[in-house]
N, C-alpha and C positions, 0 to 999 in steps of 0.2 A: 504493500500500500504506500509504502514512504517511497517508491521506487517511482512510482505511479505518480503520485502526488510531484514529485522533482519534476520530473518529464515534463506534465501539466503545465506547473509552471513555469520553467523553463520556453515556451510553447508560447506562453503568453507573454513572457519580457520580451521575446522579437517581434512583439505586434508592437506591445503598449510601452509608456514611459508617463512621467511625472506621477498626477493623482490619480490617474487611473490604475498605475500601476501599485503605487501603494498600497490601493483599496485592496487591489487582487492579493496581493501578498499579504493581507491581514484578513484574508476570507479565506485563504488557502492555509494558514497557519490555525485561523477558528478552525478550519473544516479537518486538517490532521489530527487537532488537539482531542475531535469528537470523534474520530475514527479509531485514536487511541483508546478510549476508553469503554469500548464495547467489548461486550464481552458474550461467547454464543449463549442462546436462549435459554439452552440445557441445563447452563453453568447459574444461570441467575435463576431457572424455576428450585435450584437446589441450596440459594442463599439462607440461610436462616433470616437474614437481617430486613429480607425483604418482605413486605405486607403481603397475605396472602391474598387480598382484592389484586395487588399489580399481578400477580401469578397467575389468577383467575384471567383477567385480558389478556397477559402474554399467552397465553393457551388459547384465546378467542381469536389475537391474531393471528397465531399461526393456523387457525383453522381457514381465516379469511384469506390466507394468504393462498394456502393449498387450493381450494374456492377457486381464488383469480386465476389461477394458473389451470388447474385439470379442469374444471366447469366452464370458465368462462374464458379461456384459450387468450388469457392474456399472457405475456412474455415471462417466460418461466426465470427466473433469475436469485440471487443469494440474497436479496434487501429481506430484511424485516426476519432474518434469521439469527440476529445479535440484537443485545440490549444495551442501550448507555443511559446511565442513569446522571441527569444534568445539573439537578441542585438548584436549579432556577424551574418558571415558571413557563417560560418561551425558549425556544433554543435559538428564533433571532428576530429580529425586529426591522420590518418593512418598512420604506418609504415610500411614496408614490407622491405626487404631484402634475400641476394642470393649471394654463392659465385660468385668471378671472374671468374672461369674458365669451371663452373658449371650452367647449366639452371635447377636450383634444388631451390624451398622456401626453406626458415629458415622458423621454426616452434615455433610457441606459444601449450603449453596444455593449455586448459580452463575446469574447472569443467563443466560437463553436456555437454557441446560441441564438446569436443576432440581435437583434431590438427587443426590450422588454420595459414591460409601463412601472419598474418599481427598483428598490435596492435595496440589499439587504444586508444588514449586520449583527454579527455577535455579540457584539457591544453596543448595551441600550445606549449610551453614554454618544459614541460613534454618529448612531444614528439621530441623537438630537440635535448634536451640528449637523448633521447634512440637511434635518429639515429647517434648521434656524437658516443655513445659505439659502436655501429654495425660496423659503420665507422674505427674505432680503431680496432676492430676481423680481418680487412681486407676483409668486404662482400661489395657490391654492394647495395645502398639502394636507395627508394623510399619515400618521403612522400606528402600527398597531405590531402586534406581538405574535407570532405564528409559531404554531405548535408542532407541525409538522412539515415537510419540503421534501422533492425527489431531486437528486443528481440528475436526472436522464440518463443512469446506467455507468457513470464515471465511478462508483463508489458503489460498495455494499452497503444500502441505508440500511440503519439501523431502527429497532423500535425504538422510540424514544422517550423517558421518564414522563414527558409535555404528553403525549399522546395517551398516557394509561391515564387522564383525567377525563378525557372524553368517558360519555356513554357508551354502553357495548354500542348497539347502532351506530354511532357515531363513528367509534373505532373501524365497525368494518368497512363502516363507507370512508373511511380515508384509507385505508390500505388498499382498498378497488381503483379510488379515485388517484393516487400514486401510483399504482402497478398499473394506470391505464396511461398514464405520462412515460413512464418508463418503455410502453407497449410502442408508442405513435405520440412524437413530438416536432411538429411541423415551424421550422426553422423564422424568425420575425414575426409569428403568428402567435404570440401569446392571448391574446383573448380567444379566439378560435377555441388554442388549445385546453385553457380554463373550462369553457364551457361546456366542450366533450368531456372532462375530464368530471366537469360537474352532473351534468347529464348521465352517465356510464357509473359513476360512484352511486349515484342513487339508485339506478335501478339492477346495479348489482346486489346493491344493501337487501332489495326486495328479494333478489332470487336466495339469497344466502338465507334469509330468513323463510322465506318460502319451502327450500329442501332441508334449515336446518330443525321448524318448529311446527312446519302445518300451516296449510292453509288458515286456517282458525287462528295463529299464534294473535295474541293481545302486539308483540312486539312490531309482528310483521303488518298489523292495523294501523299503528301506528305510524310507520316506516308510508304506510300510503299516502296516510292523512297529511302526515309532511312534502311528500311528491307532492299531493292536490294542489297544496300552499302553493307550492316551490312554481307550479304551472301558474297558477294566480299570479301570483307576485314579477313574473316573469314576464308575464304580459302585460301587466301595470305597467311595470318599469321600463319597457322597451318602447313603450309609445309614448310615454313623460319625458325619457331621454330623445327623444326625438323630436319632442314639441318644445323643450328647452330648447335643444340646439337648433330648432329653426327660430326662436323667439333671439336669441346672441346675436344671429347672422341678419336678424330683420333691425332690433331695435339701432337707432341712430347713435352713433360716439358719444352726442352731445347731449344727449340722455339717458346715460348711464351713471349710476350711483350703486355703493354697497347696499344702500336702503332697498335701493329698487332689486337689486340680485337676490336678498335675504329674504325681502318679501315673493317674490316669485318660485325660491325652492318651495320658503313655507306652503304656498301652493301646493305644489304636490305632495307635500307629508297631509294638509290638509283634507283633499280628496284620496287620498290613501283612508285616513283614518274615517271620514262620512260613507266612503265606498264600496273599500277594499275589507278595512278589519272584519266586518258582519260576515263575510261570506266565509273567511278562515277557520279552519278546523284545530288551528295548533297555536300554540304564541309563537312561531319559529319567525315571524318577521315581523312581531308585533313592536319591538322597539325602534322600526323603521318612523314612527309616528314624530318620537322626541330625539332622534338620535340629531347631531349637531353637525350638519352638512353643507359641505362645499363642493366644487367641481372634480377635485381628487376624491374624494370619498362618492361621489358619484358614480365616477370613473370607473370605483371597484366595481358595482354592481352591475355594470356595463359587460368588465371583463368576464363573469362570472352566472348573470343572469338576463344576459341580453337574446331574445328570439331563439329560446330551447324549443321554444315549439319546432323548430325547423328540425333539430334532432329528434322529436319526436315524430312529426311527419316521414322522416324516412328511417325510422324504428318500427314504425306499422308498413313500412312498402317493403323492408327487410322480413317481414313476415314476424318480427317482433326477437328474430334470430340476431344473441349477443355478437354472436362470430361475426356473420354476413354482415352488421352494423359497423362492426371496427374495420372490413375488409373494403368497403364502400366509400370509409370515411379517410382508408390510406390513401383512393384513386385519388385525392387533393394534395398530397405533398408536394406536387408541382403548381399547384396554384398560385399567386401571386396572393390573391386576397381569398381563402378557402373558404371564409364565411359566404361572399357573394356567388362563389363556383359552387357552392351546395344548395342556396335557393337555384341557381339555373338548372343543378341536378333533378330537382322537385319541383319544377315546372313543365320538365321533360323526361318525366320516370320511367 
C-alpha cells in the first residue's frame, strides 16, 4: 500500500505544483495514515474492546457487501473487508461552493478524476480556511462532515468507525451506494455519478432487505416509504432548481440584493413545507423546511437529487433488472454530458 501510495503521488507532482500540490500531499498523507490503521474485519469482530452493536454492523456489512457483489453483480473487490477505527466523528470534511447569483459549482481538477463540485479534508481545521478563502472570492459555500467516501478502486476502503453510526438500512445503502462508484465512475461527471450512485444504493437497500427479511419485513417498509420520499422530494427539487436558475438568469444586475436572494430561497422551503411535507411518509427531508441555505448547499441536492426519475424510467425499461440497469448506464462513459445522453436514451428506448 505505501508502494502504491508513493507511485500515486509521485504521478501527481508531475502534473501539479504550488497549492494544489500541497493539498494533494496532505490528502495523500491523511489517506496513508487511515490505510495504516485498518485492521481485517476478523481481527476487530474478535476485539474484546470493541462494543458488541459495532460487531453487530461489521457482520451487516459484510453481508451487504457479499449482497453487492454475488446479487447485484456489482465489482467484486477487497473495500469494506478491514476496519479502522477513527476517534472522530467524520473521517473528512467537504467543501463545496457556488457563486451568489449563479446555481453553477466551483470546481476542483483532480488527477485521474477530472472536475468535481467539492474538496475534501482531514482536517476540520484545513477545511475552515478553505471555506473562509471561498468566502472572501464572494461565492456561496457549504461545509459538512462525511462519514463515508470510495477511492474509485485506488485503495482497499475500509469500514469505517463514522459508518457503524449509521442505521442498519442506512449502513447497507452506503456500502451499495460505494460498491456502485467503485463499479462505474464516469470521468468530470460527478453529479451524474452521485445520483446513480444514489438511485442504485437505495434500491439495493430494498433488495437486501427484501431477500434478507421478507417481503413483510417492518425494515424493508420502511426502506420504501423513504424511496417514496426520496421520488417526492426529487421532483420538488429538480423543478425549484430550475425555476431559480431561470429567475438568476432573468432578474436585472440592478436588482439584485441578498434580501431579494434570501427571500426567494425562502420561497421554496416555503412551498416545500405548505406542499411537499403533507404528502411525506418519513421525516427523511423534513429538515429541508429550516435548514439554512444558499446556492452551495443547493448545489448538493442538485448533485444528488436532481431528475432520479430519469433512473427510474429506465429501471422499468430494464425490466427492473439491477444488472441490465448498470450495463445500460456504462453505454455513457463516453458521453460528454451522460445526464442529457440518458434523457435522449429515454426518448428513444
Amino acid at each position: 500500500m505505501r508502494l502504491k501510495l508513493a507511485l500515486v503521488l509521485l504521478a501527481v507532482a508531475t502534473l501539479n505544483s504550488g497549492c494544489q500540490m500541497g493539498y494533494l500531499m496532505k490528502s495523500g498523507y491523511g489517506q496513508m495514515k487511515l490505510m495504516n490503521s485498518r485492521v481485517p474485519v476478523e481481527e476487530a469482530l474478535k476485539d474484546p474492546k470493541l462494543a458488541e452493536d459495532k460487531k453487530k454492523k461489521l457482520l451487516l456489512a459484510q453481508e451487504a457487501r457479499i449482497f453487492a457483489e454475488t446479487e447485484l453483480h456489482l465489482k467484486t473487490t477487497k473495500n469494506y473487508t478491514s476496519y479502522a477505527e477513527l476517534g472522530r466523528p467524520y473521517v473528512t470534511y467537504v467543501v463545496s461552493a457556488a457563486p451568489k447569483w449563479e446555481l453553477k459549482h466551483h470546481q476542483w481538477s483532480y488527477p485521474f478524476m477530472g472536475k468535481m463540485p467539492y474538496r475534501g479534508y482531514f482536517n476540520e481545521d484545513d477545511a475552515k480556511e478553505e471555506e473562509k478563502s471561498l468566502q472572501q472570492d464572494n461565492l456561496d459555500t457549504y461545509m459538512r462532515g462525511v462519514s463515508a467516501y470510495s477511492t474509485l478502486g485506488w485503495f482497499n476502503d475500509p469500514i469505517l468507525s463514522s459508518m457503524l453510526r449509521y442505521d442498519d438500512y442506512d449502513l447497507v445503502n452506503t456500502i451499495i451506494h460505494e460498491t456502485v462508484h467503485a463499479t462505474l465512475y464516469i470521468k468530470n461527471s460527478a453529479d451524474f455519478n452521485e445520483r446513480l450512485a444514489t438511485f442504485l444504493g437505495n434500491k439495493g437497500a430494498e433488495l437486501f432487505y427484501l431477500k434478507k427479511e421478507g417481503a413483510d419485513s417492518p425494515t424493508l417498509k420502511l426502506i420504501q416509504s423513504e424511496n417514496d420520499d426520496s421520488k417526492v422530494f426529487s421532483k420538488f427539487i429538480s423543478a425549484e432548481l430550475d425555476a431559480l436558475e431561470k429567475w438568476y438568469k432573468e432578474l436585472p444586475a440592478s436588482e439584485r440584493s441578498e434580501e431579494k436572494r434570501a427571500q426567494r430561497i425562502q420561497q421554496i422551503q416555503n412551498k416545500f413545507s405548505s406542499e411537499i411535507v403533507p404528502h411525506l411518509k418519513t421525516d427523511s427531508y423534513k429538515k429541508f423546511a429550516d435548514a439554512k441555505l444558499n446556492n452551495a448547499r443547493l448545489l448538493v441536492y442538485r448533485t444528488y437529487m436532481q431528475d432520479l426519475s430519469d433512473f427510474e424510467k429506465l429501471y422499468e425499461i430494464r425490466d427492473r433488472n439491477y444488472f441490465s440497469f448498470i450495463e445500460a448506464c456504462r453505454g455513457l462513459e463516453k458521453a460528454k454530458d451522460p445526464s442529457a445522453e440518458l434523457k435522449k436514451m429515454l426518448s428513444h428506448p
